[in-house]
Backbone bond lengths (Angstrom), bond angles and torsions (degrees), N, CA, C in turn:
res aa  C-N    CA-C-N  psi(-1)  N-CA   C-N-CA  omega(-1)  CA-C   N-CA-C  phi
1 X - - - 1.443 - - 1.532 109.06 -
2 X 1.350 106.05 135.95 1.787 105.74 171.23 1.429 111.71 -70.27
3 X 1.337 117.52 153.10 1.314 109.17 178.85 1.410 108.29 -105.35
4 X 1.767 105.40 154.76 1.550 85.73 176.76 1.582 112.32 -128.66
5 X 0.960 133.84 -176.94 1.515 128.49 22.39 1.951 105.22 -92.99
6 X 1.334 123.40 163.61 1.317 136.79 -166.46 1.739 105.64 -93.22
7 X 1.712 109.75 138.77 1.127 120.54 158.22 2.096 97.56 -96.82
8 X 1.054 117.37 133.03 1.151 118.48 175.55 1.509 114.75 -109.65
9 X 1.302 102.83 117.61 1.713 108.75 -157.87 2.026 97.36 -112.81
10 X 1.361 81.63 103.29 1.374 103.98 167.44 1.298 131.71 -51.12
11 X 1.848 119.89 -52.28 0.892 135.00 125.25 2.024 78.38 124.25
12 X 1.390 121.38 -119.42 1.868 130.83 176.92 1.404 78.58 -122.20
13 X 1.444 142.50 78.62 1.353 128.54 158.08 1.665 111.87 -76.32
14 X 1.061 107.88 121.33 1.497 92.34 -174.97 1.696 132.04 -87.51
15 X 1.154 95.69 36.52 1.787 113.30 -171.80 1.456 100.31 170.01
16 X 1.611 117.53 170.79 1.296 137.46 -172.11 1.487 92.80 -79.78
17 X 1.058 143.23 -3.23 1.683 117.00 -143.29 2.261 81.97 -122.77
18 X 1.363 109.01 -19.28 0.914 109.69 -151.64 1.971 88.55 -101.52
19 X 1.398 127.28 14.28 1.114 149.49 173.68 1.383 96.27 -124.96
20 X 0.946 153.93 62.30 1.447 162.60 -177.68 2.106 94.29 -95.18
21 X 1.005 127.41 -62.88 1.140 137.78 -159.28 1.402 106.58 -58.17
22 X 1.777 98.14 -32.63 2.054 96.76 -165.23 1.374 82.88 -97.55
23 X 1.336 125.85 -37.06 1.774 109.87 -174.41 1.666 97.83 -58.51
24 X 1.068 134.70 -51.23 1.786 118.70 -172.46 1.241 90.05 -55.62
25 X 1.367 142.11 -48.82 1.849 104.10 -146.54 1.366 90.10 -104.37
26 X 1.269 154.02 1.88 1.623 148.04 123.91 1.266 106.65 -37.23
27 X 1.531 142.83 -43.42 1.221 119.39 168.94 1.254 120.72 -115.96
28 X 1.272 131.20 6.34 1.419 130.93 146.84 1.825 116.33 -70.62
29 X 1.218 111.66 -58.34 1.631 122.69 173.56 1.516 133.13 -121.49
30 X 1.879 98.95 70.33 1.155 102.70 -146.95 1.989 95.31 -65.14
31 X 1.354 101.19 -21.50 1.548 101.35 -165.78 1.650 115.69 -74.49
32 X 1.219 101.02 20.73 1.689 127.63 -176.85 1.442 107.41 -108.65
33 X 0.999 131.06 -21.67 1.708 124.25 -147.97 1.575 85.48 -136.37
34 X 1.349 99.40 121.52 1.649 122.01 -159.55 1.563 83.66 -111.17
35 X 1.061 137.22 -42.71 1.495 132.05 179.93 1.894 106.60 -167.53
36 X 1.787 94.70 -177.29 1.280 115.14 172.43 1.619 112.32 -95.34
37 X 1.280 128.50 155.27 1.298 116.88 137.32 1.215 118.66 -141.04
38 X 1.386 100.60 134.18 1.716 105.73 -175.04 1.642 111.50 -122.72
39 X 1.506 93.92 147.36 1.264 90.75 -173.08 2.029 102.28 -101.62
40 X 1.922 112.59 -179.71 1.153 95.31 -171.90 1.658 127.85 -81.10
41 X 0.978 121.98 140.55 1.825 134.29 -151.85 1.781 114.44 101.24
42 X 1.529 108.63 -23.36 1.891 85.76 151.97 0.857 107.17 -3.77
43 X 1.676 126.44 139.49 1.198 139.07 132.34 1.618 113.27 -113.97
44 X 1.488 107.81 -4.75 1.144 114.66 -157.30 2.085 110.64 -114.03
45 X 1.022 101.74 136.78 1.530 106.07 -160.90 1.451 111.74 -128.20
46 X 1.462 125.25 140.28 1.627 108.93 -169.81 2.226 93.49 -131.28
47 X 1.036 93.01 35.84 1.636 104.85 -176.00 1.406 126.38 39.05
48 X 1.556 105.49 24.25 1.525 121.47 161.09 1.111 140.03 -128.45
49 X 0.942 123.27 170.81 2.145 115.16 -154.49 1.724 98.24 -47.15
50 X 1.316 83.51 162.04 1.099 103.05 164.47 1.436 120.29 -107.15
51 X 0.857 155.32 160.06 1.607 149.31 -155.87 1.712 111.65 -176.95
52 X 1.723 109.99 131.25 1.373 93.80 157.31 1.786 142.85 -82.74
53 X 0.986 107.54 -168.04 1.840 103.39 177.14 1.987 87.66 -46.96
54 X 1.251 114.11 -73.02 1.640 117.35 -166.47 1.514 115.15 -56.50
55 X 1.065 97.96 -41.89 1.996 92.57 166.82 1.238 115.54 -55.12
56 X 1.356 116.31 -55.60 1.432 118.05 -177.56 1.070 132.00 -64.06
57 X 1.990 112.81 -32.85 1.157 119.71 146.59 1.483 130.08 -47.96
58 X 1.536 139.64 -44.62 0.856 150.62 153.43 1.466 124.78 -32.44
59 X 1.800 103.43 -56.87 1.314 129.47 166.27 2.093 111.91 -32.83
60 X 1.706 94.10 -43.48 1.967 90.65 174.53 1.932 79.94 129.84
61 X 1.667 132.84 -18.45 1.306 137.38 -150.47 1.859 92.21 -55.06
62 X 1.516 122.40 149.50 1.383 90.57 173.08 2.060 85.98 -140.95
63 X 0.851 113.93 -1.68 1.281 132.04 -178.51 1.644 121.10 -124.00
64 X 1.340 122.37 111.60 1.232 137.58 -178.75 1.515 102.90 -94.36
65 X 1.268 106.09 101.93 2.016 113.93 178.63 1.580 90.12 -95.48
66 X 1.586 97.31 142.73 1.432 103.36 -174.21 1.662 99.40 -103.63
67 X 1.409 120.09 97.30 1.680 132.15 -140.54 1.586 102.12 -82.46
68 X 1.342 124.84 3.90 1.395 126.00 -158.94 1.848 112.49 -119.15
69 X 1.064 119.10 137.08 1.244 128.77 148.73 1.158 151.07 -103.80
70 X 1.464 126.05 75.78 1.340 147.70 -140.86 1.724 103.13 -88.41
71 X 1.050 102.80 161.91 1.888 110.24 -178.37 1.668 93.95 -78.57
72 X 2.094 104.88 121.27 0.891 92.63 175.64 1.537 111.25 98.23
73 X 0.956 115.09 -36.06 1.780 100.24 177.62 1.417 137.18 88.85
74 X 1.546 95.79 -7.48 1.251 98.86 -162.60 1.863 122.79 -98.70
75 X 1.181 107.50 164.24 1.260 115.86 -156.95 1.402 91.78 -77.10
76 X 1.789 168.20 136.85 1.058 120.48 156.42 1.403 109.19 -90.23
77 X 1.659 121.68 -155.33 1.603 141.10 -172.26 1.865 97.25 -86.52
78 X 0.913 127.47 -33.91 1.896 136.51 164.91 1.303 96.38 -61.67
79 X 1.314 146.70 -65.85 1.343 135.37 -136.30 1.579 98.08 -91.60
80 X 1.578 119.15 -21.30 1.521 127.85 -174.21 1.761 94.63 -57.33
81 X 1.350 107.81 -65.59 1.184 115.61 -149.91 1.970 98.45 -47.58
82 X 1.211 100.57 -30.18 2.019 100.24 -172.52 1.321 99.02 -67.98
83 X 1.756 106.83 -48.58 1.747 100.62 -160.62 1.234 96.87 -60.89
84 X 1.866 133.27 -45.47 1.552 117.81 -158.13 1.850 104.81 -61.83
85 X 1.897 84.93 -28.52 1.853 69.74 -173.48 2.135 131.96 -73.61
86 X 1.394 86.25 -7.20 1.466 124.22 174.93 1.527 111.44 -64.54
87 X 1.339 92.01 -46.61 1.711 96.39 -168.07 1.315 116.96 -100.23
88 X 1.506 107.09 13.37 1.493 124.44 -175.14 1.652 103.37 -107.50
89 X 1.306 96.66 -26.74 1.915 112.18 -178.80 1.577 91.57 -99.01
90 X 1.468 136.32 28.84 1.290 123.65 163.02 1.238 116.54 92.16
91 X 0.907 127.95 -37.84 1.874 151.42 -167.94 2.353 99.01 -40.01
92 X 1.055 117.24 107.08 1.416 105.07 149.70 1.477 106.75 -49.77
93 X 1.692 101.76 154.59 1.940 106.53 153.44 1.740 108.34 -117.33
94 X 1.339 105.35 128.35 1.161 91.87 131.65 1.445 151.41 -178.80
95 X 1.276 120.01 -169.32 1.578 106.42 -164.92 1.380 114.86 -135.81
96 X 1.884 84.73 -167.37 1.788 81.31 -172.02 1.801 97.63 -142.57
97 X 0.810 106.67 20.12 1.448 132.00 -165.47 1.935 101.24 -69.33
98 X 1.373 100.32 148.92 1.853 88.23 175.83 1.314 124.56 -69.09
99 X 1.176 93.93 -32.34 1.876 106.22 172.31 1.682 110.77 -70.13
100 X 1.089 139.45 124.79 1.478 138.12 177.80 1.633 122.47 -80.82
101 X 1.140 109.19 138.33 1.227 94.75 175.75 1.373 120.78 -70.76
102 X 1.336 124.89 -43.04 1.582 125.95 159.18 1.779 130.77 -22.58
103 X 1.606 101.64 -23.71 1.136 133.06 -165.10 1.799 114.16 -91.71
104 X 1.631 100.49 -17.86 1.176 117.34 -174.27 1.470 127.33 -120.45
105 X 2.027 102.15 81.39 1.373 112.57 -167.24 1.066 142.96 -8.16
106 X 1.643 112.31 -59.51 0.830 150.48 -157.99 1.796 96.57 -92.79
107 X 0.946 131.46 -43.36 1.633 119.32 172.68 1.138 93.27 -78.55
108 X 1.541 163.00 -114.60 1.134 154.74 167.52 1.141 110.37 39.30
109 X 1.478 119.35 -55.98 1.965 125.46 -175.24 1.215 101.96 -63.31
110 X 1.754 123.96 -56.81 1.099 125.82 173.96 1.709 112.20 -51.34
111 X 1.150 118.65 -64.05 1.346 97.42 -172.85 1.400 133.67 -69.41
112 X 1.509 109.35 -10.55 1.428 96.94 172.33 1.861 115.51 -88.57
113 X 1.444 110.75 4.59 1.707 122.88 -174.85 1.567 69.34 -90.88
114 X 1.173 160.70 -31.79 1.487 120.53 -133.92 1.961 81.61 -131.77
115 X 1.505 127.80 -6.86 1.094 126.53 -179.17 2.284 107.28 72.42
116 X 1.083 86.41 25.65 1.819 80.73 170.15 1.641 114.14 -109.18
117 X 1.285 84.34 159.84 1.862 100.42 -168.80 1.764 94.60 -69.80
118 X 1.491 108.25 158.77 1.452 112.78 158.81 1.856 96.53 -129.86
119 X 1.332 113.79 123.96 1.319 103.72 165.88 1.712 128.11 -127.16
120 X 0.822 97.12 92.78 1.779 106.18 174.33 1.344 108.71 -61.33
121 X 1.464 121.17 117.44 1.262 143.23 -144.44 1.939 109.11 -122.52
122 X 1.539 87.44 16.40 1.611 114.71 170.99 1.935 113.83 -89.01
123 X 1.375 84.23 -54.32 1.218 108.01 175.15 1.470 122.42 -91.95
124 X 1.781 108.34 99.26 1.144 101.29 175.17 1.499 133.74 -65.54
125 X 1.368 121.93 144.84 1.580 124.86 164.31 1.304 135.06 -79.46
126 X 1.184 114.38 5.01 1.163 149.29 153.45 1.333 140.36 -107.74
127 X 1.593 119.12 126.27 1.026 119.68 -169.58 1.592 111.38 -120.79
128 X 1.553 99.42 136.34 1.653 110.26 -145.16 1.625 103.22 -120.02
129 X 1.098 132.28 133.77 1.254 112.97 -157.75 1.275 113.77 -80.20
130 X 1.488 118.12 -176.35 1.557 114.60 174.77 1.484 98.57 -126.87
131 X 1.191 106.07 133.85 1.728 150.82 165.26 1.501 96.65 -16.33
132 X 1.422 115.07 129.92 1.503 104.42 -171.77 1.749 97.46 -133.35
133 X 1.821 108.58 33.23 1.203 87.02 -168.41 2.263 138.28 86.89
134 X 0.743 68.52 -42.26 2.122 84.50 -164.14 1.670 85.65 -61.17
135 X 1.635 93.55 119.91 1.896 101.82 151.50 1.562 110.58 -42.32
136 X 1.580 105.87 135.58 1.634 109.90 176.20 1.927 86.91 -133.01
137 X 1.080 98.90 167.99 1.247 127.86 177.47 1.321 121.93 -73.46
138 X 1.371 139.46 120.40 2.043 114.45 -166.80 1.642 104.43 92.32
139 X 1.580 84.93 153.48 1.244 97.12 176.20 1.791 124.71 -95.48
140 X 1.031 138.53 150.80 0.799 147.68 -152.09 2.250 122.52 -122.38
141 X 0.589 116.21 153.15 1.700 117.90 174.64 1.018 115.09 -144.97
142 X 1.565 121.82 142.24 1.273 104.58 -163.35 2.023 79.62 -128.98
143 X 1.106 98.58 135.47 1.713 106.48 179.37 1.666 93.43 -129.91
144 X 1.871 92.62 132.26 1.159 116.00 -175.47 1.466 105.82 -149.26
145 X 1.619 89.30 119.46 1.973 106.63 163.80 1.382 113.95 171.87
């Protein structure tokens, strides 16, 4: 389980659209998202504080969601330096990004020296069954996209 409440890490998003991830859970769970953090070249703004790693920590934040969807997926060498410093102040990460965090040695080292979760939110942890056919009782919907 992620823990909450959320630091939402903006990261240099360079527009609102490219923060897509922290705007849903700012307006799906606003009572989750303890702040923003942006780094410098933001362009992108979700009309709530801004806060650092220690504010937010302070704030109660215990989970750093990485709020952005960049071309590509990828984590870059700028955004490392916040998460290691994140996961050194305790902070879970996590994401949903194509690149995994599990995938990324070097955050991994850090988080298991500092004992924090990494959760890539691509890959479910759960395994859900598949449809075998059999009449069930109730109606049903099937949502696809």
């Amino acid at each position: 389980m992620i823990k909450t409440p959320y630091l939402l890490f903006l990261g240099d998003a360079p527009d609102q659209l490219g923060a897509k991830v922290a705007i849903g859970i700012k307006d799906w769970r606003p009572e989750n998202a303890v702040a923003q953090f942006r780094m410098a070249g933001c362009d992108a703004d979700l009309g709530i504080q801004d806060m650092s790693l220690s504010e937010a920590k302070a704030a109660g934040a215990k989970t750093l969601v990485i709020g952005v969807a960049n071309r590509g997926g990828i984590i870059s060498t700028a955004w490392k330096v916040v998460l290691k410093e994140a996961l050194a102040m305790g902070y879970d990460l996590a994401s949903g990004l194509h690149n995994l965090l599990r995938d990324e040695v070097d955050l991994v080292e850090v988080a298991a020296e500092y004992g924090c979760a990494l959760h890539d939110v691509r890959v479910p942890d759960v395994q859900y069954p598949i449809a075998n056919g059999k009449k069930r009782s109730g109606k049903r919907c099937l949502t696809v996209g």
